[in-house]
N, C-alpha and C positions, 0 to 999 in steps of 0.2 A: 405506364398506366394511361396516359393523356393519348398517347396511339392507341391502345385497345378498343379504347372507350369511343373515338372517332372512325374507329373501324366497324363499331358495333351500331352506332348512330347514321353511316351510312349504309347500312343493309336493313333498316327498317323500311314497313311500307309504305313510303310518304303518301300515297291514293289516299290512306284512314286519317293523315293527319290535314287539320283544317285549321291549324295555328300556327304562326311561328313561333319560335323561342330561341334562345342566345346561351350556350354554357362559356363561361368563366373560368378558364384555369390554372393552378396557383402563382405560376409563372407571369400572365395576364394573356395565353394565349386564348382564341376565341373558337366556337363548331356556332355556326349561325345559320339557322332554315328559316327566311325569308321570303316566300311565296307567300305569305299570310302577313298581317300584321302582326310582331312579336308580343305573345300573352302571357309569357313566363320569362325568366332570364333566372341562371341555376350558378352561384356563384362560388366554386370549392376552394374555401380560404387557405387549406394547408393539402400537403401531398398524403398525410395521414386520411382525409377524407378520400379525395379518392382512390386512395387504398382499400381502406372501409368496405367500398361501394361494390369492390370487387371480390374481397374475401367474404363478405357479410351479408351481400346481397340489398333489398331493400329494408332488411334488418339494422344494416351498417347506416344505409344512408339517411332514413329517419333519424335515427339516435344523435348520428353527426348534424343535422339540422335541428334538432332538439337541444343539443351542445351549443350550436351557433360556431358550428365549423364551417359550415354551408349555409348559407341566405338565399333565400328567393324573395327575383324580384316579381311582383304581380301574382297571378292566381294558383295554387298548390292545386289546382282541378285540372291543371294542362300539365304538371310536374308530374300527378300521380297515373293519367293516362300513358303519359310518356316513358314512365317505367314501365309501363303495362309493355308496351311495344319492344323496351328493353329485355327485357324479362323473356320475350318471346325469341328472340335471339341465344337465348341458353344461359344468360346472365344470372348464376344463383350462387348460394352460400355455399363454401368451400365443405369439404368431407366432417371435419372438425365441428364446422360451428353446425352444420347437419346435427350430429350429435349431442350437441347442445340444446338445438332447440327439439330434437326427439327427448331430452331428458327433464325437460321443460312443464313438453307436453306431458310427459309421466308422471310428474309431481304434482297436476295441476288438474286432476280426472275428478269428473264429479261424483263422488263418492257423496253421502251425506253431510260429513262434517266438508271436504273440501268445497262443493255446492255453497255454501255457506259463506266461506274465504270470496272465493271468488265472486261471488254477486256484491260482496259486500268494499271489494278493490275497486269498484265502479258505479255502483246504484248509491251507496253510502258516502259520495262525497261531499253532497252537502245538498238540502233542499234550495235553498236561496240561489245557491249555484245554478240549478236546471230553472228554475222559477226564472231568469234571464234570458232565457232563448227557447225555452216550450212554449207552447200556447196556454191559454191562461185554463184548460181543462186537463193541464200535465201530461202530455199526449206522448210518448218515446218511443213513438211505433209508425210507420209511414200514415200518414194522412189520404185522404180519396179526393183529390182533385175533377170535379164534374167541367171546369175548366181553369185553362195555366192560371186566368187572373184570379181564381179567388182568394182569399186570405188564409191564413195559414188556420184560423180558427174556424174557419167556417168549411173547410178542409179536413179538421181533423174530425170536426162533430160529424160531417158524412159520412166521414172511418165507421166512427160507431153506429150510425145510422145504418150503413150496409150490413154490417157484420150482424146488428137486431136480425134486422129483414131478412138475410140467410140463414140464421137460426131463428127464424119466427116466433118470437117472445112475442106470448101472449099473457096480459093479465094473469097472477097467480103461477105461474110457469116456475119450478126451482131449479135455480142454474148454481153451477159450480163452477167459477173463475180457477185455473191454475197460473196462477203468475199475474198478479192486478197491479202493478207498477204502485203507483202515489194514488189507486183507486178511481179515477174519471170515468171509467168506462161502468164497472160499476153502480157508481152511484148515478151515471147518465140512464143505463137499463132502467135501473128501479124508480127513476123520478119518470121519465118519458114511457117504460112501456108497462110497471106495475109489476114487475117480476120480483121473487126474493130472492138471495143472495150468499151465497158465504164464497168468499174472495182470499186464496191462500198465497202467500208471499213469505222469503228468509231475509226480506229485507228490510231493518229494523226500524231504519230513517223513514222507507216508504211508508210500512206499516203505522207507525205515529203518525204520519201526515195524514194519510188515509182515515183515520181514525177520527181526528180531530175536525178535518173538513166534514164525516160524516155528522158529525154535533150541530157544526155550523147550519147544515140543509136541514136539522132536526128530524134523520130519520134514523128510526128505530131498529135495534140489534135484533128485533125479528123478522126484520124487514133486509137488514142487509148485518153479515157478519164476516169483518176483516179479521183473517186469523193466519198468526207468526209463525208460520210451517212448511215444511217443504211438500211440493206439488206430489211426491210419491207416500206420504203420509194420510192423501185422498184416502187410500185403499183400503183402511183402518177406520174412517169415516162411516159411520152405521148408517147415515143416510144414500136413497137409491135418488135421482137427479134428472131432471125430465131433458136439459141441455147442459154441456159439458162447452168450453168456450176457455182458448189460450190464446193471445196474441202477444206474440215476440220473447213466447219461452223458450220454443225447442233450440232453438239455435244456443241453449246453455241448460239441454237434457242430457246431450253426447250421444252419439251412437250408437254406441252401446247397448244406450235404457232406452231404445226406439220401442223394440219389440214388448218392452213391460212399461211402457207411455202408452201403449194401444188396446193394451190389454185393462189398463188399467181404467180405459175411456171406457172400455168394453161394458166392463162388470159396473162403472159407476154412474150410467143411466138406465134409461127402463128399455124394451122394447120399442122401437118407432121414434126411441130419442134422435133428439141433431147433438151434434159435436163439429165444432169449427176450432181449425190448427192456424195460423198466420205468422206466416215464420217467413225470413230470409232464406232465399236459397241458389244455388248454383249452378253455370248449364252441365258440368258435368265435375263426377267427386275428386278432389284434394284435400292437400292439408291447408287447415290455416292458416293466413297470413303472419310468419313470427314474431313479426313486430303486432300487430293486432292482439295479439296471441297473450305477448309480455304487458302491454301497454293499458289497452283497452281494457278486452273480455279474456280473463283469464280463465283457459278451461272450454272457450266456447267454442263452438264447431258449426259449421254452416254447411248443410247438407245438399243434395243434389234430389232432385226428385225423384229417382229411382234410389235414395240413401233411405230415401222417407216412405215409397211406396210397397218396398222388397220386404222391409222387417212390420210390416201393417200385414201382408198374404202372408208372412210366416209365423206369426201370430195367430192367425184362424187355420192355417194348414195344421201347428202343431198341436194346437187347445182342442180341436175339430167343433165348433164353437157353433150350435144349434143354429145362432142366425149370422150372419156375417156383421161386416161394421163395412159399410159400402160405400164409397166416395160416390158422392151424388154430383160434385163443381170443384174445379177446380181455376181459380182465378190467378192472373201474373199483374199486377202492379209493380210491375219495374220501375217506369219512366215517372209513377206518382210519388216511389221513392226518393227519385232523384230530385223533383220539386221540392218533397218534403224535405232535404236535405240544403236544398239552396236556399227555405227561408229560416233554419237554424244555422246556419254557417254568418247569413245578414246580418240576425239579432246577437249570437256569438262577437263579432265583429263590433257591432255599436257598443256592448258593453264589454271588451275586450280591456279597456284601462281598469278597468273594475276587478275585472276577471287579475288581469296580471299583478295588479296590486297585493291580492291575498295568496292567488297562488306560485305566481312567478314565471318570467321567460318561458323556462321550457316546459311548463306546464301548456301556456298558450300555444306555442309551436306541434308540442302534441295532439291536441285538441283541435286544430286547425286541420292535419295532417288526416283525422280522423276525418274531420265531417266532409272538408272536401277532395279528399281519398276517397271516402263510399260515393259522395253524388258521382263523380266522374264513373266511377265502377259499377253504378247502375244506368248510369247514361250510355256509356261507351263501353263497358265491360262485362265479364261474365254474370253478376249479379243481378239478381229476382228477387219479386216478393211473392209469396204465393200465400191463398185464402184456399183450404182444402175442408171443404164440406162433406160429412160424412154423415151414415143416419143407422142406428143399428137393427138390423133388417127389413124388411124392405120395407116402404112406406109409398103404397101408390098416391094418395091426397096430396103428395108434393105439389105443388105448381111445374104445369108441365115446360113453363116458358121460365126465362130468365127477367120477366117483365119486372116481379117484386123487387129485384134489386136495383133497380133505379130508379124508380117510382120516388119523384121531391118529396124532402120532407118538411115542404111548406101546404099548410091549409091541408093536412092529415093527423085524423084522429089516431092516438098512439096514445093505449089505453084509456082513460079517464080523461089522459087531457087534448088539448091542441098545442101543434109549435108551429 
């Protein structure tokens, strides 16, 4: 296995790599790439892990670091590139555990009630938990960096600043939230641009915090209404919606329910409505990641833009649909994901003994693997963010420029008030 793995390590493309790092092998022999200064060092304590590594792929070899079969030393943001590279070389899970994780994926389809399970394996672990490493407007969604250095809060408020301004919420405007986290964005529209609200979520932790904070700003349930439901229960909603507005759902819609996610944005604004998608996405389609898959987001799927753009035309092709739903912008925040992920991975970190106290080792190992698994994988890897503006049909009054979305939002009237 220690020859495979060194035969596999020299046929990658050292041009892409710009670090070094050191593997460890159980024997104490060493593979050391030294043109850079070493930013990782990968140390596989039993021959059982690198076994793992090869039957199981990067399924095998999270789990065996999450065991604490394997150690790394220095940053999992050069370990999890480096599998990228491995990976490329043909390194995957045997026939068998194949199988597995297709039967995985089978049990774990968001169905109603499964949609439910699964948000609730991840969104419901604990508010105090995320209160540690979000910014303090509970933000789980990439942030809009206007430059590297600004803060993670004043980062994420731009988030929702941009996405207003894209959907031009004006006073009195009724929007419908699919999927509103712990509510920030929310209750940011309705204080900053006067819009009302009803914000749908299956998840129950979110939803009481949502809830509770909206007490604390003292605004009113007709003003904004958190409601404990799934995002295809819109469709039942007797109200028609002047903007329609999801950031960081689709990627846990499934494929599947593309074509009836579009339909359903379709019927539940008016004519001349906006509708804004902001989801992760892919350069081109596969399966998810199996360890992501098990771990993280169970059930989630991360789409490619032609996974998201094919079932939106086959939507109007088969409905034949009076006026179409027309993508007016389509934005990539890639590399602002990966910032946003380098200053939760920080505050993760500072409060890491905290963290491991209540929930343990490999809980922390997990959750490491994750955050600096994705920044590397929107840095260096195939991973996107994309802001997909739509309007249903046509609407020439647009702004012909893209000037409105960047327009500071310092010393700008936004609604009623100023910020």
């Amino acid at each position: 296995m220690k020859d495979l793995l060194i035969n596999i390590l020299k046929k990658i493309d050292y041009e892409r790599v710009d670090f070094g790092f050191e593997i460890i092998f159980p024997d104490g022999d060493k593979y050391t790439y030294d043109s850079y200064p070493i930013q990782a060092r990968i140390i596989f304590k039993n021959k059982e892990a690198l076994r793992d590594l090869f039957s199981r792929g990067n399924l095998g070899f999270c789990e065996r670091y999450m065991n604490c079969d394997i150690d790394i030393e220095g940053d999992f943001y050069y370990v999890a590139y480096l599998g990228l590279l491995v990976e490329e070389q043909g390194l995957e899970p045997n026939f068998i555990e194949k199988l597995k994780i297709f039967y995985y994926f089978l049990t774990h389809r968001n169905t109603l009630e499964g949609s439910k399970k699964n948000i609730s394996h991840h969104y419901d672990l604990g508010n105090d938990f995320y209160s540690l490493w979000l910014d303090k407007n509970m933000q789980y969604t990439c942030a809009f960096f206007k430059s590297p250095k600004d803060s993670l809060e004043k980062a994420q408020i731009q988030k929702m600043d941009l996405v207003c301004r894209k959907l031009q919420f004006r006073p009195g405007d009724f929007v419908v939230e699919a999927g509103c986290g712990w509510g920030g964005f929310a209750i940011y529209a309705v204080k900053n641009y006067g819009v009302k609200m009803r914000s749908f979520n299956i998840s129950e932790e979110q939803i009481a915090y949502a809830k509770e904070w909206q007490k604390r700003e003292g605004i009113s349930e007709k003003q904004l209404e958190f409601i404990l439901d799934d995002y295809r229960n819109i469709r039942n909603d007797p109200h028609i919606y002047d903007k329609f507005v999801s950031i960081g759902m689709l990627e846990h819609v499934g494929p599947e329910n593309y074509e009836n996610f579009f339909d359903l944005i379709y019927n539940k604004i008016k004519p001349q409505g906006l509708a804004l998608v902001h989801s992760i996405s892919r350069a081109y389609p596969r399966m998810q990641d199996p360890w992501v898959n098990k771990y993280i987001f169970p059930g989630g799927y991360i789409p490619s833009l032609g996974e998201i753009v094919v079932p939106l035309e086959n939507m109007i092709k088969k409905n034949k649909k009076p006026q179409y739903l027309y993508i007016m912008d389509i934005e990539n925040l890639k590399y602002h994901y990966a910032l946003t992920l380098d200053h939760w991975s920080k505050r993760f970190e500072e409060n890491v003994e905290i963290i491991r106290e209540k929930y343990g080792e490999s809980f922390v190992r997990m959750f490491r693997i994750y955050l600096r698994g994705s920044s590397s994988g929107f840095r260096k890897g195939e991973l996107t963010l994309l802001q997909i503006l739509m309007t249903k049909g046509t609407k020439p009054d647009y702004p012909l420029t893209r000037e409105h979305f960047i327009l500071s939002t310092q010393k700008k009237k936004i609604g009623a008030k100023t910020i």
